[in-house]
PASEZA-349884 format. One record per atom (N, C-alpha, C, O): atom name; x, y negated, z; residue in three letters. Coordinates in steps of 0.001 Angstrom, whole numbers, plus 500000, padded with zeros to 6 digits. Each point is the difference from the previous one (the first is absolute). Layout:
BEGIN
[atom CA, [X, Y, Z], ALA]
...
# end
This chain:
BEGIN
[atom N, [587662, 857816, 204558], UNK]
[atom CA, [500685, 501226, 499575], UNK]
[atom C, [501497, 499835, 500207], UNK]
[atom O, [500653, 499119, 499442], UNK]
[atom N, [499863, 501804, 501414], UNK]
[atom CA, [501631, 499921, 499856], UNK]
[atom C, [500429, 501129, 500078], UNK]
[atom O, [499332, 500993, 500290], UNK]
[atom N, [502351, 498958, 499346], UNK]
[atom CA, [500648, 501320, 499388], UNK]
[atom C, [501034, 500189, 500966], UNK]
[atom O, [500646, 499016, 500362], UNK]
[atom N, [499714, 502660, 500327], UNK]
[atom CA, [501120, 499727, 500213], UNK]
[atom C, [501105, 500176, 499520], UNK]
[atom O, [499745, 500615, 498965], UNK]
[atom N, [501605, 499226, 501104], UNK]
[atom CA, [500858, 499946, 499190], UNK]
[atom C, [501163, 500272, 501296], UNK]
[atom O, [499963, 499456, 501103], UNK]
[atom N, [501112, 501594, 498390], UNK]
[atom CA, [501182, 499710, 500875], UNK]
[atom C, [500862, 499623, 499786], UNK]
[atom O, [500419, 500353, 498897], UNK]
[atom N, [500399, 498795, 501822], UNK]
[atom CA, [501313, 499064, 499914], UNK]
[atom C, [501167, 500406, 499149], UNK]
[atom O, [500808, 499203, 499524], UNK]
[atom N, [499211, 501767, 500362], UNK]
[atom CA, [501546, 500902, 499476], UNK]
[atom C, [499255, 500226, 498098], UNK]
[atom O, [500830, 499734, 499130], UNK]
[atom N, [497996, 500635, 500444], UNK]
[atom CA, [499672, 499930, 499152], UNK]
[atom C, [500224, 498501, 499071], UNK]
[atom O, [500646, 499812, 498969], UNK]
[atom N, [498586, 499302, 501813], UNK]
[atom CA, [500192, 498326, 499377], UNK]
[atom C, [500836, 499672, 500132], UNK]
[atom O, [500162, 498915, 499441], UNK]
[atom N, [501020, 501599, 501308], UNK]
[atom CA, [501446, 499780, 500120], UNK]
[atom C, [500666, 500082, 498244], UNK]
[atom O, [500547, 499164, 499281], UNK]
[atom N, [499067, 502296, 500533], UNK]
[atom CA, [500383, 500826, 498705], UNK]
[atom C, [499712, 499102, 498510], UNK]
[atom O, [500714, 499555, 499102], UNK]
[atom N, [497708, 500469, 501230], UNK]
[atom CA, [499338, 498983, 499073], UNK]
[atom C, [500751, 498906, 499393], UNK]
[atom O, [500324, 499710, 498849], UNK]
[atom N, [499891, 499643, 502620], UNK]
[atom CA, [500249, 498098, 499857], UNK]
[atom C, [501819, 500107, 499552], UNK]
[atom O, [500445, 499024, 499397], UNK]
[atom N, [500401, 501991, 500870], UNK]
[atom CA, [501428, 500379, 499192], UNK]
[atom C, [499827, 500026, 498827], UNK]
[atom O, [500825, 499436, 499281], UNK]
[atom N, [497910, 501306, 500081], UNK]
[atom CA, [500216, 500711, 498738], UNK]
[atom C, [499338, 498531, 499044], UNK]
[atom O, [500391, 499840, 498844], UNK]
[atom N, [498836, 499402, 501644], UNK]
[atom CA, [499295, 498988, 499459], UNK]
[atom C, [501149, 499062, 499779], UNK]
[atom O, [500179, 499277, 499020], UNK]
[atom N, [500543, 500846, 502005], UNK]
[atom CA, [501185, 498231, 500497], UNK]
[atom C, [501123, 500364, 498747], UNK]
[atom O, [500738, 499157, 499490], UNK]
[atom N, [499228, 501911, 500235], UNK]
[atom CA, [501408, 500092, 499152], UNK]
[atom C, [499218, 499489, 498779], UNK]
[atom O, [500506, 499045, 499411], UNK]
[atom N, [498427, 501411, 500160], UNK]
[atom CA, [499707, 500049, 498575], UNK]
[atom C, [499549, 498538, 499681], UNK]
[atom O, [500237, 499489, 498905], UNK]
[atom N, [498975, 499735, 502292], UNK]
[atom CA, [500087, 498051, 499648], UNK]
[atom C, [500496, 499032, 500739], UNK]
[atom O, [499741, 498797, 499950], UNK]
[atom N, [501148, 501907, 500897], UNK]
[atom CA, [501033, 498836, 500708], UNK]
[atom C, [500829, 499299, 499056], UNK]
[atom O, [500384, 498831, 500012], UNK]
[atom N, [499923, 502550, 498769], UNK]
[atom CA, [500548, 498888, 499347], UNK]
[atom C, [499673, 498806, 499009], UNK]
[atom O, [500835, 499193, 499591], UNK]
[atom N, [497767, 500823, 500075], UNK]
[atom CA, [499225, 499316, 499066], UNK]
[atom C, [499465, 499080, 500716], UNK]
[atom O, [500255, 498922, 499463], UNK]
[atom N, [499106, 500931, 501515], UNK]
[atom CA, [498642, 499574, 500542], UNK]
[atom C, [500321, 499700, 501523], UNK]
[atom O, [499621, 500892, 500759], UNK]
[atom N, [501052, 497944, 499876], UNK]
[atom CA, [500311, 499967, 501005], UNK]
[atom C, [498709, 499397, 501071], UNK]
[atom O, [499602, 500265, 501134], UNK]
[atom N, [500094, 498938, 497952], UNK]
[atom CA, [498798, 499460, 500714], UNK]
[atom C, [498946, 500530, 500098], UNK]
[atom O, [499154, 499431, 500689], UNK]
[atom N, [500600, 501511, 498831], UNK]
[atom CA, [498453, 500696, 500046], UNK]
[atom C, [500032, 501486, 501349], UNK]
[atom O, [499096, 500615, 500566], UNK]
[atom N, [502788, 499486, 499513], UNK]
[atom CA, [499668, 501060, 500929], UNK]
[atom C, [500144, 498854, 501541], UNK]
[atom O, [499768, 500483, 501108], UNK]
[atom N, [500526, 498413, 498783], UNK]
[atom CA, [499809, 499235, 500990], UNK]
[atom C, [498542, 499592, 500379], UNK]
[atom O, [499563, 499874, 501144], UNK]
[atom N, [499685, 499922, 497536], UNK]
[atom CA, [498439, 500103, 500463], UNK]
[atom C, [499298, 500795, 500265], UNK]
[atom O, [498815, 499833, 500290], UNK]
[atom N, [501995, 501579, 499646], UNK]
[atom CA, [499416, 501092, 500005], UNK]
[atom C, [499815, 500334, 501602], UNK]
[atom O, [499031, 500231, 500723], UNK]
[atom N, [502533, 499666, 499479], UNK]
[atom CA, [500408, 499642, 502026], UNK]
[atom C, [499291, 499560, 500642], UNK]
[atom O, [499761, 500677, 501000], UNK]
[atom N, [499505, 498038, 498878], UNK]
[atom CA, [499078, 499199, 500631], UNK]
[atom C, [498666, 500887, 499746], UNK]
[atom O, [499199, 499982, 500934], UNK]
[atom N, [500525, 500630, 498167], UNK]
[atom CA, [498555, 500307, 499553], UNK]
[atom C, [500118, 501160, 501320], UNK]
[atom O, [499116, 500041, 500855], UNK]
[atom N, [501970, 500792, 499182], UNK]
[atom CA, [499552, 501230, 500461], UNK]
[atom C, [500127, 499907, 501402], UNK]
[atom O, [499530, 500866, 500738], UNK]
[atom N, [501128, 498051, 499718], UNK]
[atom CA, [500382, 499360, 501281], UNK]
[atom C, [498730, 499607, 500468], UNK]
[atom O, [499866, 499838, 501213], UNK]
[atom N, [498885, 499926, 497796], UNK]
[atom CA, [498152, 499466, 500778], UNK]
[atom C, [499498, 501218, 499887], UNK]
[atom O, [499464, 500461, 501007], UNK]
[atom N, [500575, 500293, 497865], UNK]
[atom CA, [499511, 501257, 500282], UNK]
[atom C, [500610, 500892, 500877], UNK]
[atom O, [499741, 500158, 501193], UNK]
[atom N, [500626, 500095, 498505], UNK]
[atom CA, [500885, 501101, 501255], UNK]
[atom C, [499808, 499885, 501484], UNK]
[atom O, [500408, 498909, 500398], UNK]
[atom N, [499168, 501756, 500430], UNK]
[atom CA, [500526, 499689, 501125], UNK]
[atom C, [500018, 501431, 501299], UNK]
[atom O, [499260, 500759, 500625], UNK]
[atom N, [502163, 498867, 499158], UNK]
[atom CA, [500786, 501230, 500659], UNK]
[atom C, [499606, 500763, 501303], UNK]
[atom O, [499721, 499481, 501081], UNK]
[atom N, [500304, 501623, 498667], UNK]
[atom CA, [499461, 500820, 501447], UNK]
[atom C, [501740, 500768, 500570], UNK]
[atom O, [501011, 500460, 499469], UNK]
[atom N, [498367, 499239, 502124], UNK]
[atom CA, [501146, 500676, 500756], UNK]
[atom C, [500410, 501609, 499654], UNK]
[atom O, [500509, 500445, 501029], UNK]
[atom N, [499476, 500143, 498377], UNK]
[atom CA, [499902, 501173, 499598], UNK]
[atom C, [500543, 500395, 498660], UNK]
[atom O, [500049, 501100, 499448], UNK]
[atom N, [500408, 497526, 500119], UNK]
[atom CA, [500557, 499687, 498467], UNK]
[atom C, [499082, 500622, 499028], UNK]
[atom O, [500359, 500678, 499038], UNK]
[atom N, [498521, 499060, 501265], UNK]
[atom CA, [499002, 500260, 499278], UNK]
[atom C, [499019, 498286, 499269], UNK]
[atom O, [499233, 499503, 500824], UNK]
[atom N, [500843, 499830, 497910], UNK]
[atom CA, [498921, 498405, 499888], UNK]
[atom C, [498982, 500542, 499096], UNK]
[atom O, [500052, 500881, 499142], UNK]
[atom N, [499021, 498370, 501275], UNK]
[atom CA, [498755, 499785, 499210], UNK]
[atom C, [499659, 499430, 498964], UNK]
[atom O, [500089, 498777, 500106], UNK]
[atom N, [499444, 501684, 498629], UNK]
[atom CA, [499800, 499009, 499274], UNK]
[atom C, [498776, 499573, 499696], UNK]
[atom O, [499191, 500922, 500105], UNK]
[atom N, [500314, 498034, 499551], UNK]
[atom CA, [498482, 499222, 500254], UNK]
[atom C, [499402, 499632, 498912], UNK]
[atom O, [500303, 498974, 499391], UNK]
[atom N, [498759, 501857, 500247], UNK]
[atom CA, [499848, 499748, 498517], UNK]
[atom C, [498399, 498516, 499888], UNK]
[atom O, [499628, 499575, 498906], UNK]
# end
């Protein structure tokens, strides 16, 4: 099962998330990076998949 999602949306998302625990929680949005860096994987069309 996968979803699509467009680039400019998770753009929005991942701003509105970064302000509210960048400042608390540095390391978890660094594990978070890596997590979405295996899931993810980007289409030419700026369109990624996610893989449930």
């Amino acid at each position: 099962m996968f979803i699509y999602v467009y680039n400019k949306k998770y753009q929005i998302e991942k701003k509105k998330k970064k302000k509210k625990k960048k400042k608390k929680k540095k390391k978890k949005n660094f594990f978070f990076f890596f997590f979405f860096f295996f899931l993810f994987k980007f289409n030419e069309k700026g369109k990624f998949y996610i893989f449930f």
